[in-house]
C-alpha positions as CSV (number, residue, x, y, z in Angstrom):
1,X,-161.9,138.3,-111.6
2,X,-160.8,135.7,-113.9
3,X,-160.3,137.0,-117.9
4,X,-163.2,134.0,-119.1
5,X,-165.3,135.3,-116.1
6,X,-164.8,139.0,-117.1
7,X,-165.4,138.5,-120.5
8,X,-168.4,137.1,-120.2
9,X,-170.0,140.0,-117.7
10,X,-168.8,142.1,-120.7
11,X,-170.9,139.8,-123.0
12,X,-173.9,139.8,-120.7
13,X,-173.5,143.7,-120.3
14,X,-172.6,144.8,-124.5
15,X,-176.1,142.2,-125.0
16,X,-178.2,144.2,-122.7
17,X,-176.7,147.7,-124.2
18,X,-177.8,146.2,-127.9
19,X,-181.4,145.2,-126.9
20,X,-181.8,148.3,-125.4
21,X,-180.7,150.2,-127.7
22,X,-182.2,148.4,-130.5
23,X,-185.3,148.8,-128.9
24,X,-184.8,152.3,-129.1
25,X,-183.8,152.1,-132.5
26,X,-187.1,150.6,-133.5
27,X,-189.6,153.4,-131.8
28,X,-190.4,156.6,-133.7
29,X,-188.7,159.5,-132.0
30,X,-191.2,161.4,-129.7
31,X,-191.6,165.0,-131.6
32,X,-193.7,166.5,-129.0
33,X,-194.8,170.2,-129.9
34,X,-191.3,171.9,-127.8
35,X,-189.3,169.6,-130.5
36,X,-191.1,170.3,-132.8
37,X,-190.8,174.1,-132.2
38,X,-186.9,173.7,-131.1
39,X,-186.1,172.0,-134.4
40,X,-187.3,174.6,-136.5
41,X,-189.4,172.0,-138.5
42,X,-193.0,170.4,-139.2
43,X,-192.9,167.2,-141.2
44,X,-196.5,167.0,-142.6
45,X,-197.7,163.7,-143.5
46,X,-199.4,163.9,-146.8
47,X,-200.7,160.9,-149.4
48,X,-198.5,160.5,-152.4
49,X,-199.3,161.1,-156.1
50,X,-203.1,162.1,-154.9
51,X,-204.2,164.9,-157.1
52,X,-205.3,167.5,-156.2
53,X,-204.5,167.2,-152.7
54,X,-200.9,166.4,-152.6
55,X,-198.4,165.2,-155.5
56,X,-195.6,166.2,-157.6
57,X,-195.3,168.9,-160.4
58,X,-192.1,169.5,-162.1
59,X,-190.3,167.9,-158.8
60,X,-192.4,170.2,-156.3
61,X,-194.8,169.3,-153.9
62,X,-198.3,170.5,-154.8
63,X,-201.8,170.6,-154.2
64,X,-204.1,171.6,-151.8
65,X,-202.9,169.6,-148.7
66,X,-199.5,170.8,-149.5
67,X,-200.8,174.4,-149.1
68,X,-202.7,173.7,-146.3
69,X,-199.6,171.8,-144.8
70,X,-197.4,175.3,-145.1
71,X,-200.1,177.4,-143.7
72,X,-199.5,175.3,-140.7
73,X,-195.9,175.4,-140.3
74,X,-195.9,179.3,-141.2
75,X,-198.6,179.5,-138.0
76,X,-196.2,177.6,-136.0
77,X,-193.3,179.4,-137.4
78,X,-191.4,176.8,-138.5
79,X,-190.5,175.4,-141.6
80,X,-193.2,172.9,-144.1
81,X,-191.3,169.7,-144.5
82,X,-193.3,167.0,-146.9
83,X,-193.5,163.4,-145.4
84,X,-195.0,161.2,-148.6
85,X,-197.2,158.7,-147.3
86,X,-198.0,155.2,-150.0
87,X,-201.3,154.0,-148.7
88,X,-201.4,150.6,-147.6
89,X,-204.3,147.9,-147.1
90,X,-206.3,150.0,-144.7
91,X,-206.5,153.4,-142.9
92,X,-205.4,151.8,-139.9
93,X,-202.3,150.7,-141.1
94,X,-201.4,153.9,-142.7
95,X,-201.9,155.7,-139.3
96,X,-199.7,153.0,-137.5
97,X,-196.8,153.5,-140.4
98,X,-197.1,157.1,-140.5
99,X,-198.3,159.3,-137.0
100,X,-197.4,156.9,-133.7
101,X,-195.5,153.7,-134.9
102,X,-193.5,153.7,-138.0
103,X,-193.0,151.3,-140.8
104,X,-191.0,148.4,-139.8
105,X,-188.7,149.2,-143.1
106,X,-188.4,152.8,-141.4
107,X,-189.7,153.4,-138.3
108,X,-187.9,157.0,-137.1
109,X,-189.6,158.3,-140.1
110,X,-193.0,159.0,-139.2
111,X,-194.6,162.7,-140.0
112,X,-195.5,165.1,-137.1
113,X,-199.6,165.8,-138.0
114,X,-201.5,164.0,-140.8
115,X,-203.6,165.5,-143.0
116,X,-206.8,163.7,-144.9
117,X,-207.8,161.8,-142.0
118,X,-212.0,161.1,-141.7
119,X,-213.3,163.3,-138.9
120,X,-215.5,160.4,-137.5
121,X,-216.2,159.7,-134.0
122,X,-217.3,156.2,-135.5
123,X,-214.2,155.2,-136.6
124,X,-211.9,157.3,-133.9
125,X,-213.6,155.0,-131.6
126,X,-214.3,151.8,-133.2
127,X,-213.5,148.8,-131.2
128,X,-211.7,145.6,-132.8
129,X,-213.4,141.9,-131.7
130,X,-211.8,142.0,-128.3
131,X,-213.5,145.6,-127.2
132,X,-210.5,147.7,-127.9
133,X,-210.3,150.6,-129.3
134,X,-208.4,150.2,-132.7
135,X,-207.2,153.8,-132.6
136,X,-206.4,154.3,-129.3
137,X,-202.4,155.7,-130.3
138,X,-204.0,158.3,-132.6
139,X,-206.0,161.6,-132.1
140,X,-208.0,162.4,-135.1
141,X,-209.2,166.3,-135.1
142,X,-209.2,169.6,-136.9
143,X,-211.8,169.3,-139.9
144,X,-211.5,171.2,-142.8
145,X,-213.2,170.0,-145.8
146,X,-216.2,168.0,-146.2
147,X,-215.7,165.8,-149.1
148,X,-218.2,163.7,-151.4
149,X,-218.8,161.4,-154.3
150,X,-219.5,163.0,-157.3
151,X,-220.0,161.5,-161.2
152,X,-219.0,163.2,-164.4
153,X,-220.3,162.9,-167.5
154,X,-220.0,163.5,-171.5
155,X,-223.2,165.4,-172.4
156,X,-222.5,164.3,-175.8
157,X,-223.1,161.0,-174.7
158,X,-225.7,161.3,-172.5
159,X,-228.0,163.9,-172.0
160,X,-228.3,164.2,-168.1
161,X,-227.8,161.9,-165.1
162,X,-230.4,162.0,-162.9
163,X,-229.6,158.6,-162.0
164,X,-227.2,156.1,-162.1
165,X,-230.0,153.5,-163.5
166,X,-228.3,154.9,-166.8
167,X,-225.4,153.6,-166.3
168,X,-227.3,150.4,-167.8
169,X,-227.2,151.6,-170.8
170,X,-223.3,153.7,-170.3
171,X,-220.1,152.6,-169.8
172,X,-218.8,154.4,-166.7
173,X,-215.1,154.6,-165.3
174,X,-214.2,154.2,-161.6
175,X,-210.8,154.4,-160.0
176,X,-210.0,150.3,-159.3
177,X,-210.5,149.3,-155.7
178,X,-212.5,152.0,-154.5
179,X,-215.6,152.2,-152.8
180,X,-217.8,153.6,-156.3
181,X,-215.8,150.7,-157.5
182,X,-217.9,148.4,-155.2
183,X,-221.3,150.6,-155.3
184,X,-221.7,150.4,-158.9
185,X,-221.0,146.6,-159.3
186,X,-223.3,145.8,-157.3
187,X,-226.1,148.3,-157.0
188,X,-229.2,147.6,-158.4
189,X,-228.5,143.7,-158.1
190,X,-225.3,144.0,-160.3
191,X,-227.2,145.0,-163.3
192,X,-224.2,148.3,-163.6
193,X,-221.8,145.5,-163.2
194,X,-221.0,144.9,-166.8
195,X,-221.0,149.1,-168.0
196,X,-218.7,149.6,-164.8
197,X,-214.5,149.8,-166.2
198,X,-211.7,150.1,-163.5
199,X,-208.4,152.2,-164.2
200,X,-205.7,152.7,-161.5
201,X,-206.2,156.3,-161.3
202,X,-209.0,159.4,-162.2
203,X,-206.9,160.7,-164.8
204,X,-206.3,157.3,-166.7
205,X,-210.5,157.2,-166.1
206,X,-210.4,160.3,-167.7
207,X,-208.4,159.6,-170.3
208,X,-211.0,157.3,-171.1
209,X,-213.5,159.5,-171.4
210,X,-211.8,161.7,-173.4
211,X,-211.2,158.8,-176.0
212,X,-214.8,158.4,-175.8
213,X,-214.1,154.8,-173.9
214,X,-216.8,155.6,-171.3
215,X,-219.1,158.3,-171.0
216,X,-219.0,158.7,-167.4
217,X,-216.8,158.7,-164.6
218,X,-217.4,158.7,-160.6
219,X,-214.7,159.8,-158.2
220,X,-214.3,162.1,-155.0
221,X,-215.7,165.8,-155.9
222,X,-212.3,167.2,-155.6
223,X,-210.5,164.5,-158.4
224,X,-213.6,165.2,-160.1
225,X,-213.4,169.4,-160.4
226,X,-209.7,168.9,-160.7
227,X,-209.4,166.9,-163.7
228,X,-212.4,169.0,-165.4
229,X,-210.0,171.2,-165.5
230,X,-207.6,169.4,-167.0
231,X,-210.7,168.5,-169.7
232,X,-211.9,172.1,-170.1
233,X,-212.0,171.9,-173.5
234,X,-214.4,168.8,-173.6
235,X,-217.3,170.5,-172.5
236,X,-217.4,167.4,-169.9
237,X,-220.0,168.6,-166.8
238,X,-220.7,167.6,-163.1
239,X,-223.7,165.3,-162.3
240,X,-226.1,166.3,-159.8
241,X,-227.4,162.5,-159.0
242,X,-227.3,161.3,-155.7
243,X,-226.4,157.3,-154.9
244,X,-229.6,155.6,-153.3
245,X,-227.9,152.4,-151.5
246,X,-224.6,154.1,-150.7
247,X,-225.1,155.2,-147.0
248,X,-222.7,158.0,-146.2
249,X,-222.1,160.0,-149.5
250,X,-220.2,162.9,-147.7
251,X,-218.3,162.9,-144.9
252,X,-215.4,165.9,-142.8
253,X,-212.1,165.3,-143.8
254,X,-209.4,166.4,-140.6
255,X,-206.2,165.4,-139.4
256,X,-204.3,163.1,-136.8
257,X,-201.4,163.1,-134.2
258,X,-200.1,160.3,-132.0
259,X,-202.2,160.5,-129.0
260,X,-199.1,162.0,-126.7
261,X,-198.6,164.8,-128.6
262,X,-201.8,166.8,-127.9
263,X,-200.6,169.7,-127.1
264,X,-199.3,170.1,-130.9
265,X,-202.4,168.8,-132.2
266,X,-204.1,172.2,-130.4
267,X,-201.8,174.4,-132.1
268,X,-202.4,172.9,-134.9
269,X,-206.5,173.2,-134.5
270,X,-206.2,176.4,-133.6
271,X,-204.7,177.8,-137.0
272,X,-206.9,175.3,-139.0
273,X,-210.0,176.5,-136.8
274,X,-208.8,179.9,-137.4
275,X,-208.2,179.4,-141.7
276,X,-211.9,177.7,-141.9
277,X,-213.9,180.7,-140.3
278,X,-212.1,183.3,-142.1
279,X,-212.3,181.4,-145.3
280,X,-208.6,181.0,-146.1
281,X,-209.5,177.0,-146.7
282,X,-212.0,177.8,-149.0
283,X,-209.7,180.0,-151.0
284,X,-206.9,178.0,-151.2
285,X,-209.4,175.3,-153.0
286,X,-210.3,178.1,-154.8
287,X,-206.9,178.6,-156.2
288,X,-206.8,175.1,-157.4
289,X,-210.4,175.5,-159.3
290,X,-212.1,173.2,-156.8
291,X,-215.5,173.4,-155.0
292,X,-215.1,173.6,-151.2
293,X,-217.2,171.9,-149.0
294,X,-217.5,173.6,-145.6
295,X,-217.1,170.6,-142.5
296,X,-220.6,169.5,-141.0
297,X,-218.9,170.4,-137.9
298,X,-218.7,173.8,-138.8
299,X,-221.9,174.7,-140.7
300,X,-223.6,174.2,-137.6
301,X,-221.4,176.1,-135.5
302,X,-221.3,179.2,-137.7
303,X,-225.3,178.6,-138.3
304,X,-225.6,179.0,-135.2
305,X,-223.5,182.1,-134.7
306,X,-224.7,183.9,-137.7
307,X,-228.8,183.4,-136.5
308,X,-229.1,181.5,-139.0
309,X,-229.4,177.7,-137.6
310,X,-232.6,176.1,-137.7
């Protein structure tokens, strides 16, 4: 064989060898539930600088996903290893980035289980324009909190809310691109629009409040209880109004794997299953000074277990 001729099988051969190997490169690395086990690790995907369910405190990882996330990888006996997730555009995207793709900046770096996933049968198998399923890669399961909306208030600014039809009249604070965002700008034929102020965050909303900027503030429960904590000394209380117009107002919080790695996602239900009927979820929101709401999924199950289901 001729040098040029050999040269150039070489060439053909080191360009297939690349490709492949780029392509390799580019997918997430399969951590089934034996790797997972073998390498002595769980990476648990968890949203970043999202009080009180998962953020930093003095350069530790806190909150109530965080604890959650250890409880796991102590039932699996392996070690808890944090993998922050920054929320992009949609839900969809963050599942692609984070459980069975990988962000195209990073794709081996994608965490083993995530947590604060919706529970929804709806949207685990919601179809996009062409009839497929959107989250066909993913499996969404284990519930363990039921989460809802909830408004705060400054009761020496108003004297109840028994309805948000007094937000006419309030200035209210909302967390900026968020569905209460959307609700109360538009409720009640935008007549909430111009009482309705957006911050980035709950505790810049709160802030607000506190410097008697607005007298309310809406938010999920949980941001809600934890930064009336932070307010103690305000005297600022929870609302007890419900949101005529919204549609769903609650809704089961769980968790997801990429859809191959079932059999990790079953260990992993099995300790959370375990943790929500002996009340170990419940006290670890406890800890952190939060209300816990029980899943939908499980208040009928124990209902009926306990005689007690209608």
């Amino acid at each position: 064989m001729s040098l040029t001729r050999w040269l150039a099988v070489l060439t053909l051969a080191w360009s297939a060898f690349s490709s492949a190997s780029e392509s390799i490169l580019e997918r997430a690395p399969e951590r089934t539930y034996d790797i997972v086990i073998e390498s002595g690790y769980l990476n648990v995907g968890v949203y970043r600088d999202f009080p009180p369910y998962s953020y930093e405190k003095e350069g530790e990882a806190v909150g109530v996903d965080i604890d959650i996330g250890k409880r796991i990888a102590e039932g699996l006996g392996v070690e808890f290893r944090v993998h922050w997730i920054t929320p992009d555009e949609t839900l969809d995207d963050d599942l692609r980035n984070n459980v069975w793709k990988g962000h195209y900046l990073a794709k081996r770096r994608i965490a083993d289980v995530m947590l604060r996933v919706p529970y929804d049968k709806q949207y685990a198998y919601m179809r996009d324009s062409t009839g497929e399923v959107i989250n066909d890669q993913v499996v969404m399961f284990a519930p363990y909190q039921r989460e809802q909306w909830q408004i705060a208030f400054d009761p020496d600014d108003i004297e109840s809310v028994e309805t948000i039809a007094v937000f006419q009249y309030h200035p209210i604070g909302v967390e900026i691109d968020t569905l209460p965002a959307t609700y109360l700008t538009s409720t009640f034929a935008g007549q909430l629009r111009g009482n309705t102020h957006h911050f980035a965050n709950m505790s810049q909303a709160f802030k607000a409040m506190d410097d008697d900027e607005v007298s309310a503030v809406m938010g999920m429960r949980a941001e809600i209880d934890h930064e009336l904590g932070i307010h103690s000394g305000r005297g600022f209380e929870a609302a007890g109004n419900g949101f005529p117009g919204m549609g769903r107002q609650a809704w089961d919080v769980g968790m997801a794997v990429k859809h191959t790695h079932r059999q990790l996602g079953y260990a992993i239900e099995e300790i959370v299953d375990r943790m929500v009927r002996e009340g170990e979820i419940e006290e670890i929101f406890d800890r952190h000074g939060l209300r816990y709401g029980m899943p939908a999924f499980y208040e009928e199950i124990l209902g009926t277990e306990d005689g007690n289901s209608s």
